[in-house]
Structure formats: structure tokens, C-alpha cells
N, C-alpha and C positions, 0 to 999 in steps of 0.2 A: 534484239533490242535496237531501239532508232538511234541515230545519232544526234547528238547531244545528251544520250540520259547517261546516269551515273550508276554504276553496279557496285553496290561495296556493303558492308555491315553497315548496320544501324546506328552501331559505335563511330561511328566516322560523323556523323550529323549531334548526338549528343554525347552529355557529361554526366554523370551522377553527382546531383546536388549533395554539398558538403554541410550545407548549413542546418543547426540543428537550435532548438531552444530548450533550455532545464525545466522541469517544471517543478513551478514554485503552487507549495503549500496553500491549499485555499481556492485558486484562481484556476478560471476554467478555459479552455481552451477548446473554440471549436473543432468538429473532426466530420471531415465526408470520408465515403467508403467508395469505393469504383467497382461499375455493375458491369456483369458478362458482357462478351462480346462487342466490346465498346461502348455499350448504350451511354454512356455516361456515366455523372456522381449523382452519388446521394448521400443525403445529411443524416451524421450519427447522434448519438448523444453528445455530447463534450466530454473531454477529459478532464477531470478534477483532479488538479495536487493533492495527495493525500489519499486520494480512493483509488485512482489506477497507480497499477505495478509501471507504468512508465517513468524513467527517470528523466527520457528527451523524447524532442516529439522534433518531426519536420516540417517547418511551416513552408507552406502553399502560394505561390508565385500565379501569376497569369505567366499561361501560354508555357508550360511545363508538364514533361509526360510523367505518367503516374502509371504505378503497377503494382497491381497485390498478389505477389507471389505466392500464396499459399490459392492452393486452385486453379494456378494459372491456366492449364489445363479448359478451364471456359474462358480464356480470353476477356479478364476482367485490366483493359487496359483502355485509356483516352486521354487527351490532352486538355490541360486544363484555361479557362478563361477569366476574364475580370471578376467575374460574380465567385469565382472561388478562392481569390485571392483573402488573406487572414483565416482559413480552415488549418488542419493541421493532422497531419494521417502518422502512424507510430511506424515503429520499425519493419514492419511484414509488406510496408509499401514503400519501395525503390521509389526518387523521385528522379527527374533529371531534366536538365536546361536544355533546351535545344537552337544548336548555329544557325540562327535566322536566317545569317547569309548565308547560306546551302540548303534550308531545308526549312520552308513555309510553314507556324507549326500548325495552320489547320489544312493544309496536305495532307500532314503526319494524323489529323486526327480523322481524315478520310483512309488511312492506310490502317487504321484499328478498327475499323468497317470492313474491313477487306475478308473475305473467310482464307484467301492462300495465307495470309499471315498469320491469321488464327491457326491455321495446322502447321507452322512454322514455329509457333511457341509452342504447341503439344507435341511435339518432336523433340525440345528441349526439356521440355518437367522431367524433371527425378524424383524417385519416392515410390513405396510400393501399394500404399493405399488409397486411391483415385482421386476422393474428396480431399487428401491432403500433399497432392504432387503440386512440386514447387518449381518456379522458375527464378533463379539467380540472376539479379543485376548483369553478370557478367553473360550468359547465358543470352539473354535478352537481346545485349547488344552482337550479340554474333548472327544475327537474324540479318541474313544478305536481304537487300531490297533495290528495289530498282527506281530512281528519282531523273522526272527530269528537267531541266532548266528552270529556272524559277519564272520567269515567263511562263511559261507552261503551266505550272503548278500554280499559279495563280489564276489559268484563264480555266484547267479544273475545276478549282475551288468555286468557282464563281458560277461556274454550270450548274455543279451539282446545288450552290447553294441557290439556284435561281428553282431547281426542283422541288428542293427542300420546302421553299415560298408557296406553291403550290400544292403539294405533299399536307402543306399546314391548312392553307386554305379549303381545301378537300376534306381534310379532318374537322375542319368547323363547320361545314356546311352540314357534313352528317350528324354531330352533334345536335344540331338545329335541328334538323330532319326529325330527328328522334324525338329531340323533347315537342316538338310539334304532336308529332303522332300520340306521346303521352297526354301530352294536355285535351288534343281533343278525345281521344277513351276517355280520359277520366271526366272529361265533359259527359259522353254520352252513356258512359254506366253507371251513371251517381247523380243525372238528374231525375231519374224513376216518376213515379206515376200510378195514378188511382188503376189502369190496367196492368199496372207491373204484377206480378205473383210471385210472392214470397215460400220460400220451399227452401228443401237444400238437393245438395249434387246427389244424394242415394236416391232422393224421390223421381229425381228430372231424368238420371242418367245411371246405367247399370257398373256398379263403381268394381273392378276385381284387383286383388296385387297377383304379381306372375306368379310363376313356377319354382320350386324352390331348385336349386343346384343338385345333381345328382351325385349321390356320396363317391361315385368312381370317375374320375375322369375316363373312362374308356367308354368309346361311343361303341352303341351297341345297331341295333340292325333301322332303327328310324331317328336318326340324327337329322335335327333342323337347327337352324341359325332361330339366336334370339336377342334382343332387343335389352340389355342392361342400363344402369344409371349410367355411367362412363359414355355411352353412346348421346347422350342428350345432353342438350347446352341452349344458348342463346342462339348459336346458329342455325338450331335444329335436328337433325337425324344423323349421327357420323354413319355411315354402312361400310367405312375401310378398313373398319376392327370390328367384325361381326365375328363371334363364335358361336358353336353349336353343341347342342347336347340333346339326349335320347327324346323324344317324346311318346306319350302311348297316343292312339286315331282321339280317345277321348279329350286328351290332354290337349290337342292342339287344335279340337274344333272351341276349349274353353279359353289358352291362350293366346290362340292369332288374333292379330288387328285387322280389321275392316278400315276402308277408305272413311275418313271422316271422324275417327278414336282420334282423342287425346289422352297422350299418355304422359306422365309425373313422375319425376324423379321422389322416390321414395323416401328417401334420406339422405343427410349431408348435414351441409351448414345450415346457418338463414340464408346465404346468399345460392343456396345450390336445390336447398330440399323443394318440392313442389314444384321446378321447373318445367312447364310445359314444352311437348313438340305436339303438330300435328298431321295425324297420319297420312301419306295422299299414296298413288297407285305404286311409288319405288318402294313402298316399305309393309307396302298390305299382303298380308300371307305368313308376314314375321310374328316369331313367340312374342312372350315377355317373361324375362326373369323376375323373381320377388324382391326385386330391387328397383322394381318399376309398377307404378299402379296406372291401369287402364280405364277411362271413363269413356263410355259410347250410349249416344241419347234414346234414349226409349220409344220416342216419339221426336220424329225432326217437325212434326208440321205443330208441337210445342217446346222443342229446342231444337233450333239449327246446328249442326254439328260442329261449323264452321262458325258460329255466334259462341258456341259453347268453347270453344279454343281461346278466343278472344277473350270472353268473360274470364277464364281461368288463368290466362295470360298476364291479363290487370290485377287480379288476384294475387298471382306471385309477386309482379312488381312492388305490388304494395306492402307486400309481405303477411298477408292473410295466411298464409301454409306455416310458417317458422312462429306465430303466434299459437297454433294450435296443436303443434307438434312436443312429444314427450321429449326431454332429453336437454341436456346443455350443451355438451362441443359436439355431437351426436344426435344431430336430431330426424328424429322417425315419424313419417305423419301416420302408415299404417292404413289400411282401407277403413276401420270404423273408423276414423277421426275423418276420414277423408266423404267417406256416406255424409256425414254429417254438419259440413260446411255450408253453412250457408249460402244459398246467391237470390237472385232477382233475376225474375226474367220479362220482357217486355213480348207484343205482341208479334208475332211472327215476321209481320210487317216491318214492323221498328227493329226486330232480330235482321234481317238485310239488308236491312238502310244502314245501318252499323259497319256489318260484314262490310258493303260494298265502300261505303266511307275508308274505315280501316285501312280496307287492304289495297285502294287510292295511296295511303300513305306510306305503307310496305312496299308498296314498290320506287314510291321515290326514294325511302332507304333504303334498299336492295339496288336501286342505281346509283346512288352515293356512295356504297360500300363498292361495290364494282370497279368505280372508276378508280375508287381511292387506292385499291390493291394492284391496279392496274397499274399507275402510277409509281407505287411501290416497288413493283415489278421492273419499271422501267429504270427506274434508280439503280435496283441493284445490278441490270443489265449494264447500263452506260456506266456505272464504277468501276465493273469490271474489265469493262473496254478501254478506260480511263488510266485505269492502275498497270493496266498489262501492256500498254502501249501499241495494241491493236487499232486503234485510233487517234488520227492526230486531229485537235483543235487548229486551225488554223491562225497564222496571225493576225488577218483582215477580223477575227474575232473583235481583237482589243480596240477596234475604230468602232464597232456596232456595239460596243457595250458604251465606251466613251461618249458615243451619240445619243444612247438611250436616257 
């Protein structure tokens, strides 16, 4: 540890607030909840006099740390600011004031970011069932930490929060990125046209759901990896959790993918069922489970493969799959429903003017997203260097921020 930081329990920087308010009959009183791993609060219902079992509530201060004891175990702690001041959390949430003069409290809500602190409170939970181990007020503040000078902690604060700026900025940019790219899809798949041909996906494209699960888990002598819903998302193709099971020569000349399949998550929600990925050389050779339905085009020189990704792409966004799908919290789209979807196709032409359009703007998201995680990355590294005192800011800092 450098000199000048402080080594001592957490209890030495704050108090547990005493103050509490009754609650009266009638009257409602806001309530946030505090999310894992620091991320912050979130707004609950209110507590009404008369409907909740609470008899006191503790009202909410700016720049006071919060902690919901039940769970501690995910690290559901942060410091609170102006915008949460008049909320009001029940008894499962320890509050406590924190010595300004020792201890910065957005330091402190950089140190609920930290993961050693995180396994510093799951070291204290007690309790023998996971989802209900708890960490005591008292407990909490035995959590040794390491602070150092408030000079310091404030030239910190100030780093990371100069990140954060950025961090934020990066995040807007790809939101734009995005809804750009939407707008123009949906410009160019919904202006149609006297050459368009109206069909559906069974006609244009050869529609299969996978293979169903073999009733033994024991692989037998032609075990291959396959391709499930859990694998498929917005990002595309996960292969770090691929599992495998038997196939017969026949079964896997009908459920491998070829370069250029798009394949659909066969069921979920509205926000999950339909999700397209599609296929390129890391993933061609792979089954698919019946949890996944595979469409690959009949004819590319009347739908492009890579056209036909896109068109189905748009489709989910729009929620074209969750409309024609059986089912309420469960929904199944099944390969007939799926044969039987509608699309529009344009001239083969106008199918790679598209393609090549699109996928101009996937990659300026795919660079937005990059940078952004990059950054991210960089965060968590320089916090960590920050917090551990492997690195000193220097003082000539506060003359080049005072200048800025």
C-alpha cells in the first residue's frame, strides 16, 4: 500500500442511519430497490399505508450507501445521489451516512464497482440457501478497504468519471448507428415494386426444424456438435457452449448447415422466438437441434442467401415471427408456420444492392460496438489499477483538469 492511504474497515468511513419514518394509513411513499453488482437503483412500487406489512420505512438522503441484505451475495450495493433523495427502502436495506471528510462518497460508489469488494461481501453472507444468504449491517462494515487521500480520490473520481463521458458517448453513437441501419431496411424492404414476387419462405427457400434430443444422454460412436436456441442471439452464433449428440451419416447430411443457411430460433418469447443468425464458414458443418429451424435458398440466382438473412432479420425486428406463432408466454413458430410466412422478393439485382447497402451499415455498428467494449474494458482495467493502488495519478493532474 502507498503512502498516504488508509487501511481499515469500512466502519471507520460510515454510520448506520437511525432515522426512520411511521407509516401512515393512506399515503404512499416512494421506494427504489438496489441492483447487483453496483449497477445502481431502481424504482419499485410505493409503499402504501395500509397495504404493506411495514410499520417504518427509511427515508433516502443524497450521497448515502445502501445495501440489500438479502442476496448480498450478488453484490446489490451503491451510493446514493440527488435524484434519489425522497425514495424510501424497508428494513432488508441497511442505510448509512458516509464521513465526507475521509471518504468521497462517489469514491465509495466507485469501490461498489470493484469485484475484490464484491467477493469481500460474499465472504461475509450467512445463510444456507444461496438466493437467500444475507449480509448484516454489521458484517458489511468489517469489509477492510483501502482509501487514499481525498486529493487522490477525487483526481479518481474524476478519471474514471471523464471515461464514463465517453463510455456514454460511444453508447449513443451506436444507438444511432443502429436505428440508422433500421430505418434504412425498412426503407428498402417495404418500398417493393411491380418486379417484386410475392411467395412465402417454404416456396423461395427449403424450410427444416433440427434433430430432435436423443432420449440418452450417452454419446454413442458418431457424436457431433449442434447448434440450439441458447446458441443464437443478436450477436449471432455463440460456439463456446456447443454440445453434441449422436447423429446417423443420414441425419447429418439433412441437419448440417451450409455457408449462407439462416437459421431461427424456434421458440421463446416475442422478443427471442424467430431470431435470426447467419451461417458463414466458423459454423458450416454444424447440426441443428429442434429448437432451431433452418432456412437455405433453393435458388440463390432467385434469392440470395445473404438477402434472404436480411429480409428475415427485418422480419423479426418487426415482429413478423411472435405474430404467427402458437402459444402465449411460449411461443412456437414450428417449420409449417414457418413454410408459410410470407416475404417479397426483388430482383436479384436489387437483392445486392441491399446486401451490399446493409451490410455498409453493420459494420459501422460492428465498429461502434467494438470500440464501445473496448472502452469498457479499459474502465474496468484503469479501476482496477485505481482502486489497488498500482497506479498513482499524479498531482500536476489537478492543474490540467483546472485548466481544461
Amino acid at each position: 500500500m502507498r503512502d498516504g492511504w488508509d487501511a481499515a474497515p469500512l466502519g471507520k468511513f460510515i454510520k448506520q442511519s437511525k432515522k426512520k419514518v411511521k407509516v401512515q394509513i393512506g399515503v404512499e411513499y416512494p421506494a427504489i430497490g438496489v441492483m447487483m453488482e453496483g449497477r445502481g437503483f431502481v424504482t419499485r412500487p410505493p409503499f402504501v399505508g395500509g397495504k404493506t406489512t411495514y410499520k417504518q420505512l427509511t427515508p433516502i438522503e443524497a450521497n448515502q450507501l445502501v445495501l440489500r441484505s438479502i442476496t448480498a451475495w450478488e453484490a446489490p450495493i451503491q451510493v446514493t445521489t440527488e435524484k434519489h433523495s425522497g425514495f424510501h427502502v424497508s428494513g432488508v436495506f441497511p442505510v448509512f451516512d458516509i464521513d465526507s471528510s475521509m471518504l468521497n462518497p462517489k469514491f465509495l460508489s466507485l469501490l461498489c464497482r470493484y469485484e475484490p469488494f464484491w467477493e469481500s461481501m460474499r465472504e461475509r453472507t450467512v445463510g444456507s440457501v444461496l438466493r437467500r444468504k444475507t449480509l448484516s449491517a454489521s458484517a458489511l462494515m468489517e469489509i477492510p478497504i483501502q482509501i487514499p487521500p481525498l486529493p487522490e480520490q477525487k483526481r479518481i473520481v474524476d478519471l474514471i468519471s471523464s471515461v464514463d463521458s465517453y463510455i456514454e458517448a460511444l453508447q449513443q453513437q451506436l444507438e444511432s448507428a443502429k436505428r440508422s441501419r433500421n430505418a434504412v431496411l425498412h426503407e428498402l424492404l417495404t418500398t417493393g415494386g411491380d418486379d417484386w414476387v410475392e411467395t412465402t419462405l417454404g416456396e423461395a427457400a427449403e424450410v427444416i426444424m433440427g434433430r430432435q434430443l436423443s432420449p440418452s444422454k450417452k454419446l454413442g460412436t458418431r457424436p457431433r456438435p449442434y447448434i440450439r436456441a441458447a446458441n443464437i442471439g443478436s450477436w449471432g452464433i455463440n460456439l463456446e457452449d456447443i454440445y453434441e449428440m449422436d447423429f446417423t451419416k443420414i441425419e447429418e447430411e439433412r441437419f448440417a448447415c451450409q455457408v449462407g443457411d439462416t437459421i431461427l430460433v424456434e421458440g421463446g418469447n416475442e422478443k427471442s422466438v424467430g431470431c435470426p443468425a447467419l451461417i458463414t464458414e466458423k459454423e458450416s458443418g454444424l447440426c441443428i437441434q429442434n429448437t432451431v429451424i433452418r432456412s437455405r435458398s433453393r435458388n440463390s440466382k432467385v434469392l440470395d442467401p445473404n438477402f434472404q438473412y436480411h429480409l428475415l432479420r427485418f422480419m423479426f425486428w418487426r415482429g413478423d415471427f411472435a405474430q404467427l406463432c402458437a402459444g402465449t408466454t411460449i411461443m412456437h413458430l414450428g417449420q409449417k408456420r414457418a413454410e408459410i410466412v410470407p416475404i417479397a422478393i426483388p430482383p436479384l439485382g436489387d437483392q445486392l444492392h441491399i446486401v451490399d447497402t446493409i451490410s455498409k451499415f453493420d459494420s459501422a455498428v460492428t465498429y461502434s460496438e467494438e470500440t464501445l467494449n473496448s472502452a469498457k474494458s479499459l474502465r474496468s482495467g484503469l479501476l482496477s489499477d485505481l482502486l489497488s493502488g498500482d497506479h498513482e495519478i499524479p498531482a500536476s493532474y489537478d492543474k490540467v483538469m483546472g485548466a481544461a
